[in-house]
TORLUMNU-298640 format. One record per residue (C-alpha): y, x, z. Coordinates in steps of 0.25 Angstrom, whole numbers, padded with zeros to 4 digits, always signed. Layout:
% TORLUMNU-298640
YXZ
...
***
This chain:
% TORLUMNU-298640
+0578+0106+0605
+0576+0117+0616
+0569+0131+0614
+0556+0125+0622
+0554+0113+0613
+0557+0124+0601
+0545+0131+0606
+0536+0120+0608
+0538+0117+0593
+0536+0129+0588
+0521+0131+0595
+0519+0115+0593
+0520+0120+0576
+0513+0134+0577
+0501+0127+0585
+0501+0115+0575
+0499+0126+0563
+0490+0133+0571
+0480+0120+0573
+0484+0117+0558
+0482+0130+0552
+0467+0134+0552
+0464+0146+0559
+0455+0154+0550
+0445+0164+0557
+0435+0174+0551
+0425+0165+0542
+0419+0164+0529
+0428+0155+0520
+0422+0150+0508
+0426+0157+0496
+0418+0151+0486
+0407+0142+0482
+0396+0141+0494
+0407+0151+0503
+0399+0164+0499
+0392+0168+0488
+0379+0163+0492
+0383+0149+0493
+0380+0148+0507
+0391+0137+0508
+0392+0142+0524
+0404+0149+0532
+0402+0157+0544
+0416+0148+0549
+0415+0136+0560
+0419+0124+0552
+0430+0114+0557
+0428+0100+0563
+0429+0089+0554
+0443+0084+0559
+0455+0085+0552
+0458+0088+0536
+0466+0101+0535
+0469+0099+0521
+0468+0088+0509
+0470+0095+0496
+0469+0089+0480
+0462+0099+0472
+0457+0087+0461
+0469+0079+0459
+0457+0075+0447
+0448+0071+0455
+0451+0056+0456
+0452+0056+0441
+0439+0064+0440
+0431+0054+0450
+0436+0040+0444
+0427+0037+0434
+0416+0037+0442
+0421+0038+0456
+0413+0052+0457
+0420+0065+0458
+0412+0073+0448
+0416+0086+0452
+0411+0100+0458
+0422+0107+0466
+0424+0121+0472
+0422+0126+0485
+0435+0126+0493
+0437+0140+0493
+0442+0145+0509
+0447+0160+0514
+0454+0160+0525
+0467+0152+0524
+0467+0151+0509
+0458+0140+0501
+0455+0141+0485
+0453+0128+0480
+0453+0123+0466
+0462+0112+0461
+0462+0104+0449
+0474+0100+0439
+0474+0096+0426
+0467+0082+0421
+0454+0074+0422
+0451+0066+0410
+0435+0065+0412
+0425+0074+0414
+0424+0076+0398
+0438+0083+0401
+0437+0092+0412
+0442+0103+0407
+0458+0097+0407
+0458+0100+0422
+0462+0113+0428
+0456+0118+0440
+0466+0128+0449
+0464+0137+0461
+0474+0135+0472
+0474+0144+0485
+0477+0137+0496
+0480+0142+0511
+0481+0137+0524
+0496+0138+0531
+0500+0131+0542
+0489+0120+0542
+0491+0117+0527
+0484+0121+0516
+0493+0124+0504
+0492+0132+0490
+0496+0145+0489
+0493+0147+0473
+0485+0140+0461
+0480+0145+0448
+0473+0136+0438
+0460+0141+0433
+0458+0138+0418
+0442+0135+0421
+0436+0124+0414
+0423+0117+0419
+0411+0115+0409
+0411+0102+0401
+0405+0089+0405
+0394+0089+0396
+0388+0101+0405
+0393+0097+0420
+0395+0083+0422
+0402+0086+0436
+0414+0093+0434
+0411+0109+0438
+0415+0116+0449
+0427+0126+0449
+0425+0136+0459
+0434+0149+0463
+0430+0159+0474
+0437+0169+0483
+0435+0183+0486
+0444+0190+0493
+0456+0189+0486
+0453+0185+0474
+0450+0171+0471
+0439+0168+0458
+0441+0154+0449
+0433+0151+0437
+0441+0153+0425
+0442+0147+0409
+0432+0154+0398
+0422+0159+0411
+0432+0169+0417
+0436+0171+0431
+0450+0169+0437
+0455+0181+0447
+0465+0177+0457
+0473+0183+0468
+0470+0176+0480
+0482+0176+0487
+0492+0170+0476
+0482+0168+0463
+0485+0179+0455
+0477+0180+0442
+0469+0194+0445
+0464+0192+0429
+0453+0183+0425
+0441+0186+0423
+0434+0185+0409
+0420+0187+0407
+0417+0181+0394
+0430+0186+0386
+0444+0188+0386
+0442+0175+0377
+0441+0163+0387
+0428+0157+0381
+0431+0141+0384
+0417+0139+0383
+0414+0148+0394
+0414+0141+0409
+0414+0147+0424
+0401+0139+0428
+0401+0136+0442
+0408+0141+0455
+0413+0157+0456
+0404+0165+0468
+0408+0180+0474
+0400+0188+0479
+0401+0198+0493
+0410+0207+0482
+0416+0198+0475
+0409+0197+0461
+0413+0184+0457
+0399+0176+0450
+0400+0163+0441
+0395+0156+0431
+0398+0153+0417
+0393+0145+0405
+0398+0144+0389
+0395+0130+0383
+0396+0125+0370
+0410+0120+0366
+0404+0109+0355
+0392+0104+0366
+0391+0110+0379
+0377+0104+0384
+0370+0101+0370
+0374+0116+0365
+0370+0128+0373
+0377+0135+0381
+0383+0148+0374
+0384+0155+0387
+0379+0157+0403
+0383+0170+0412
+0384+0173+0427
+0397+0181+0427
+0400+0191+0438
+0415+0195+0440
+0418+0206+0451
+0431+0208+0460
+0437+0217+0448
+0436+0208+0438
+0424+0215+0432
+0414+0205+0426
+0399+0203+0421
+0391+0192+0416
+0376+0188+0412
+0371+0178+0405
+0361+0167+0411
+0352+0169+0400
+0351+0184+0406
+0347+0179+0419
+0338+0167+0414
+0332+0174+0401
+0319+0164+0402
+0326+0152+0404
+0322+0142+0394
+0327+0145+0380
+0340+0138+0377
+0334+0130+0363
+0320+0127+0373
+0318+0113+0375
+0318+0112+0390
+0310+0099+0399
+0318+0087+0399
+0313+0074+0408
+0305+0060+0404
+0315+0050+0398
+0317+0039+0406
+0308+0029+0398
+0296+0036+0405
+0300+0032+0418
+0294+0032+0429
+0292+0049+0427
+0285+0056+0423
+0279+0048+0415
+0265+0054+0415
+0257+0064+0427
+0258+0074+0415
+0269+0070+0407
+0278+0081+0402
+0293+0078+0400
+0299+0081+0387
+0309+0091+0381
+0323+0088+0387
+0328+0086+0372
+0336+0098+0372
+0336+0113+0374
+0336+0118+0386
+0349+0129+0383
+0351+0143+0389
+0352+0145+0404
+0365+0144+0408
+0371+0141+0424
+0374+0128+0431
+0388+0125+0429
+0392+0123+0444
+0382+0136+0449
+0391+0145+0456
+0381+0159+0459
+0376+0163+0473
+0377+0178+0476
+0367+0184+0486
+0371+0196+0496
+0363+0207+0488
+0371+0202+0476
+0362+0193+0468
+0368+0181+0461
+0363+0167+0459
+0365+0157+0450
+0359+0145+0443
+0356+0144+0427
+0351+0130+0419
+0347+0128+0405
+0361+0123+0399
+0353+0109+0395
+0342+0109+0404
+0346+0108+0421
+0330+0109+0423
+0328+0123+0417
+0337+0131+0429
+0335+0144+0436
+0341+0151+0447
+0344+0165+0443
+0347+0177+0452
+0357+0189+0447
+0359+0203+0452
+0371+0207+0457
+0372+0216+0441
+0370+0202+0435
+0355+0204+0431
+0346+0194+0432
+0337+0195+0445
+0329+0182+0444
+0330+0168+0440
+0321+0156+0445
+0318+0143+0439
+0320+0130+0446
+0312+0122+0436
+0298+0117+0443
+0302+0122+0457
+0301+0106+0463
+0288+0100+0465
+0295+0087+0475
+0295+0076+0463
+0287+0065+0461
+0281+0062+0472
+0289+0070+0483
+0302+0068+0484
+0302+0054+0474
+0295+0041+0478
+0280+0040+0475
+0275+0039+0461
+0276+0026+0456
+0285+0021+0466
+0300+0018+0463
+0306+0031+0460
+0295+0039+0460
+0287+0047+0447
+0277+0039+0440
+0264+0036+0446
+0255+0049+0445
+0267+0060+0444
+0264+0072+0447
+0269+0075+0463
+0282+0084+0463
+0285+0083+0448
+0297+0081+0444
+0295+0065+0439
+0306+0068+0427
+0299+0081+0422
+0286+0080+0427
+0286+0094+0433
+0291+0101+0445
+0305+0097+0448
+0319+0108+0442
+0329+0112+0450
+0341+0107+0440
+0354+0115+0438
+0363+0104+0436
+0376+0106+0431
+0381+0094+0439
+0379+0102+0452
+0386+0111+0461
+0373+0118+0465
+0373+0133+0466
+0364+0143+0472
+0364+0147+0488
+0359+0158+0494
+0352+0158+0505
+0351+0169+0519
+0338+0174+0513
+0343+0175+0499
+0336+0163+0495
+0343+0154+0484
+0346+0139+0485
+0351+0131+0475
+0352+0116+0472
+0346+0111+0460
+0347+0096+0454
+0334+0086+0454
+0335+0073+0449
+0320+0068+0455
+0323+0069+0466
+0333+0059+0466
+0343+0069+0461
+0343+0076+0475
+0340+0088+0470
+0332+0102+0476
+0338+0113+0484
+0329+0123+0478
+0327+0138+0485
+0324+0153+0479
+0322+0165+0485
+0329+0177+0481
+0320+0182+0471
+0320+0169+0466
+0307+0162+0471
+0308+0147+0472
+0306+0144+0489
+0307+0130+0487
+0319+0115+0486
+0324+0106+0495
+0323+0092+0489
+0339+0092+0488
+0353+0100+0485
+0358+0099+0471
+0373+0100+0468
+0375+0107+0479
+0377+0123+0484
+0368+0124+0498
+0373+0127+0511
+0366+0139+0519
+0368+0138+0536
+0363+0153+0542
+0358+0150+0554
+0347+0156+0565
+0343+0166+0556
+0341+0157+0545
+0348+0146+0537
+0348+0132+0532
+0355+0127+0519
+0362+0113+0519
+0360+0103+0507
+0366+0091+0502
+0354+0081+0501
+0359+0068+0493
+0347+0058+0493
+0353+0051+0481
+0354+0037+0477
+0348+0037+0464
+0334+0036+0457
+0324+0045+0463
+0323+0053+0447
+0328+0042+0438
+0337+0033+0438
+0334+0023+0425
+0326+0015+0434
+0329+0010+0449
+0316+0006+0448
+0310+0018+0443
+0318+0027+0449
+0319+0022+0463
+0332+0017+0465
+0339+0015+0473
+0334+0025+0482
+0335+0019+0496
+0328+0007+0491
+0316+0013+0484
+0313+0025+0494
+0320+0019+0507
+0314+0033+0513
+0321+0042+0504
+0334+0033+0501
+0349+0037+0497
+0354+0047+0508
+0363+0060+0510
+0362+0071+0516
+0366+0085+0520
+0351+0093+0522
+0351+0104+0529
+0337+0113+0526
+0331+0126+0531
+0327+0139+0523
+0314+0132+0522
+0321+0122+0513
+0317+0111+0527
+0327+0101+0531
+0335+0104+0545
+0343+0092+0546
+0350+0082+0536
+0364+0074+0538
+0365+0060+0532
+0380+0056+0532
+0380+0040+0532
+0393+0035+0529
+0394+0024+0518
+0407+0024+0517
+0416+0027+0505
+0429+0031+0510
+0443+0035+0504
+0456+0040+0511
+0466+0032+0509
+0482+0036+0506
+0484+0034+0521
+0473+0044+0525
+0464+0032+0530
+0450+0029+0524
+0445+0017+0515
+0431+0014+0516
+0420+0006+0512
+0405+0007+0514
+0395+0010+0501
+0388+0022+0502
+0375+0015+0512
+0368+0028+0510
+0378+0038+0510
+0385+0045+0503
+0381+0061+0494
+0385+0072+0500
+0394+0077+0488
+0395+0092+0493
+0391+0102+0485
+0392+0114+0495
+0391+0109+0510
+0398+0120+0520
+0391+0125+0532
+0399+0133+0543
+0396+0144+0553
+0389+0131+0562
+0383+0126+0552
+0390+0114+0551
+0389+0109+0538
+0400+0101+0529
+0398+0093+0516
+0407+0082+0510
+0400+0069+0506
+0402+0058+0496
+0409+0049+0508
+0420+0058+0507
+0415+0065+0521
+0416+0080+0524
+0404+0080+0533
+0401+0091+0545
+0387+0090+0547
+0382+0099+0559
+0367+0108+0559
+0358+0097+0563
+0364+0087+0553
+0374+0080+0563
+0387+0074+0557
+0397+0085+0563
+0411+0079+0558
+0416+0071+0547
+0428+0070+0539
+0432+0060+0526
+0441+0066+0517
+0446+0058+0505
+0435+0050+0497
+0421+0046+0496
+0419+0051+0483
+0406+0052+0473
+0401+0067+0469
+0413+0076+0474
+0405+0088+0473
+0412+0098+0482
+0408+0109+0492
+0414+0113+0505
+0419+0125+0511
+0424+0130+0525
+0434+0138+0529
+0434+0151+0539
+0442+0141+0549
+0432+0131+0548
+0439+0121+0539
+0430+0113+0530
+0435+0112+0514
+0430+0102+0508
+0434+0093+0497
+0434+0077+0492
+0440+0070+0480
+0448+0084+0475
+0453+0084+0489
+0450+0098+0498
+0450+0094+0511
+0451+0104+0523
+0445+0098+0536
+0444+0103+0549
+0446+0104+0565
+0458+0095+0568
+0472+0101+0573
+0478+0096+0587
+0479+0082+0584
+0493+0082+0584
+0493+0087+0571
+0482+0081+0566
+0489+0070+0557
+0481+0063+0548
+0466+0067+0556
+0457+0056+0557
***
């Protein structure tokens, strides 16, 4: 082999590392849950085209055995955490029994980093953090680490907080705001947020041991951590202190014998059987932190979703204001349900607006099924998706303005964290807007209830979309994708496919990412990562491993432009295709 041909195979390999390798300029990253503490789920980066997969990584070698009973992956995620070259991820080990048993998994934190094209693991630690019980979140919760400069924050056992060394997982010393004594009854509720100085803010909650829903709960608190380890906390009774007593007996619904509902003009429903309990936060709630400092977060009556409140913190962990979501929605009977006395609409003679299960202006709901945290908007205004089940279980994107006055709802967004786009001046915040398949707000009763949907209101039927609304809370443009297809990747990479889904499939995102462009990406229920351009045009496409029911994960996007995203416990990096002569395995 001469000196030339030598040469030539030397800059052959340093080019084909150089397409590989991606080449990381100045951007935001995504260091945590919604990529900044305001959850504005948006990057100042360019995103890649849709063309070739990077990486494909098992983080839930669990997931299959999580997902067989039902052939639904019942399971909140984290964020793919992204800085530069390195990526924190969390991966589980350990066993899955049932969701009665969840605890006898463990979840870890690996860093990995980019060389030469390949993204590999540099260190892993495994966190000690359990999730709450299945009595209280029937989805299994989210774990959720976030970065600040070179420290990297995980949710720990007994509500503490993991300290590591970024560069090669150091234990910094943990964190221990509730005693030296890890209480096991103590959970790290929800993801971790940091602000501009790198407070770290999160959640916590004590259950009962004997009955952890029956029995109230023993302990709720906002905890505030700063870079030297210092700590604070206060409880949620402070910050809601006229919250409903925890013994009060709070509204419950109409049983289902007096269908169609309600079952009189002025029938009032009865006591929901139980205490309300104390104020306590929703289990997967990570807090938003504005720029002059103040927190936000969302509390619940521990037996009771109705009785929720947003509740705004200084920065010194006093409480500044909390706002109710009960009576905010008047869009029930009536308005965004059939007629009354048709098929699935409220009784003949309802009151417009009500909703039909109460009999009173609709709740926004803090479930604790839901990924849904609080937004915060340019102007300061607050966003946060709340659960309604009138509506055909859609939901309401409900909005508050900084001093906590109610502005308004969009008719859907639960279980899912808002999207803001900063454009012209002003902004526009992207949705989910799944247009579900079930009774309109029951389902005993097909009849009754109107279902199926597409039969009994042909002009409101079974759809799925990503809604795109202005400050105003107006729709700008929507994107329907209209695949039917289940699909899974074979062994051999190709696909296997058969047509089901005739109206779609739910988008399963539960934080869509936007870039500098505006481009937005979600993953779907199809098994798609989707790139859906302003306008509501279908930009690119890419299938990654399965169409799978309720994969709830969100998405992040690098400072290169490379879209993280995730599907069946698999990370998947995707991105611009190299020179195709190396591009083995693109389709």
């Amino acid at each position: 082999m001469n000196e030339n041909m030598l040469r030539n195979i030397a800059l052959l390999l340093l080019l084909s590392t150089m397409l590989l390798a991606p080449a990381y300029a100045a951007g935001s990253g995504w260091p945590q849950w919604g990529a900044g503490p305001a959850h504005e789920n948006s990057s100042d980066a360019t995103a890649q085209a849709l063309e070739f997969t990077r990486a494909d990584i098992v983080y839930d070698p669990l997931a299959p055995a999580e997902s067989s009973a039902n052939g639904n992956l019942l399971v909140h995620y984290q964020a793919p955490i992204v800085d530069g070259a390195d990526v924190f991820m969390t991966f589980k080990t350990g066993t899955y029994t049932d969701a009665a048993h969840r605890d006898s998994q463990i979840w870890n934190v690996k860093r990995l980093t980019w060389t030469s094209g390949e993204l590999g693991e540099v260190w892993s630690i495994a966190s000690d953090w359990k999730p709450e019980p299945s009595a209280i979140a029937g989805f299994e919760p989210v774990f959720h680490p976030a970065l600040h400069a070179n420290t990297l924050y995980a949710p720990g056992f007994g509500g503490s907080l993991l300290r590591l060394r970024r560069s090669d997982g150091f234990d910094l010393g943990r964190v221990k705001p509730f005693g030296d004594t890890l209480d096991p009854q103590i959970f790290v509720a929800g993801p971790l947020t940091i602000d501009a100085d790198g407070n770290v803010f999160y959640n916590a909650i004590k259950l009962d041991p004997t009955s952890p829903l029956t029995n109230d709960v023993l302990g709720a608190w906002l905890v505030r951590v700063a870079p030297d380890g210092e700590f604070a906390t206060v409880t949620f009774a402070t910050l809601v202190p006229d919250g409903p007593a925890a013994d009060a007996a709070c509204e419950g619904q109409f049983t289902n014998a007096e269908l169609p509902w309600p079952p009189a003009p002025d029938a009032v429903a009865p006591d929901a059987g139980i205490s309300c309990g104390s104020q306590r936060p929703g289990i997967n709630v990570a807090p938003a932190v504005a720029s002059d400092g103040t927190i936000y977060t969302l509390s619940r009556a521990h037996r009771n979703d109705r009785y929720g409140y947003l509740i705004a913190v200084n920065a010194n962990l006093t409480p500044k204001w909390h706002a109710s979501l009960r009576d905010r929605l008047n869009d029930g009977c009536n308005v965004l349900l059939p007629a009354n006395g048709s098929p699935g609409g409220c009784r003949s003679g309802a009151t417009t607006g009500v909703d039909p299960a109460t009999n009173r202006p609709g709740a926004g709901r803090v479930s604790d099924s839901a990924s849904s945290s609080p937004a915060i908007a340019p102007d300061g205004s607050v966003l946060y998706g709340a659960f309604t089940r009138y509506n055909y279980s859609s939901g309401h994107l409900m909005k508050f303005s900084a001093e906590g006055d109610y502005l308004g709802s969009y008719r859907s967004g639960w279980d899912l964290s808002p999207s803001i786009f900063r454009h012209d001046g002003t902004y526009s915040i992207v949705i989910k807007e799944n247009h579900y398949d079930v009774g309109s707000y029951c389902g005993l009763d097909d009849a009754l209830c109107g279902y199926p949907r597409s039969t009994v209101t042909p002009d409101d039927p079974e759809q799925y979309l990503i809604t795109q609304i202005d400050a105003s809370l107006d729709v700008e443009w929507q994107f329907k994708a209209t695949n039917t297809q289940s699909c899974a990747r074979q062994p051999d990479g190709s696909l296997q496919c058969m047509s089901d889904h005739p109206n779609g499939f739910e988008w399963c995102v539960n934080a869509a990412a936007i870039d500098a462009n505006g481009n937005v990406f979600a993953n779907s229920e199809d098994g798609e990562l989707y790139a859906i351009s302003q306008g509501g045009a279908q930009a690119g496409h890419r299938f990654l491993q399965l169409a799978l029911g309720a994969a709830y994960t969100p998405m992040a996007i690098g400072a290169d432009g490379l879209i993280y995203t995730q599907n069946y416990g698999h990370l998947f990096v995707v991105g611009a295709a190299p020179d195709p002569i190396f591009a083995d395995g693109f389709d």
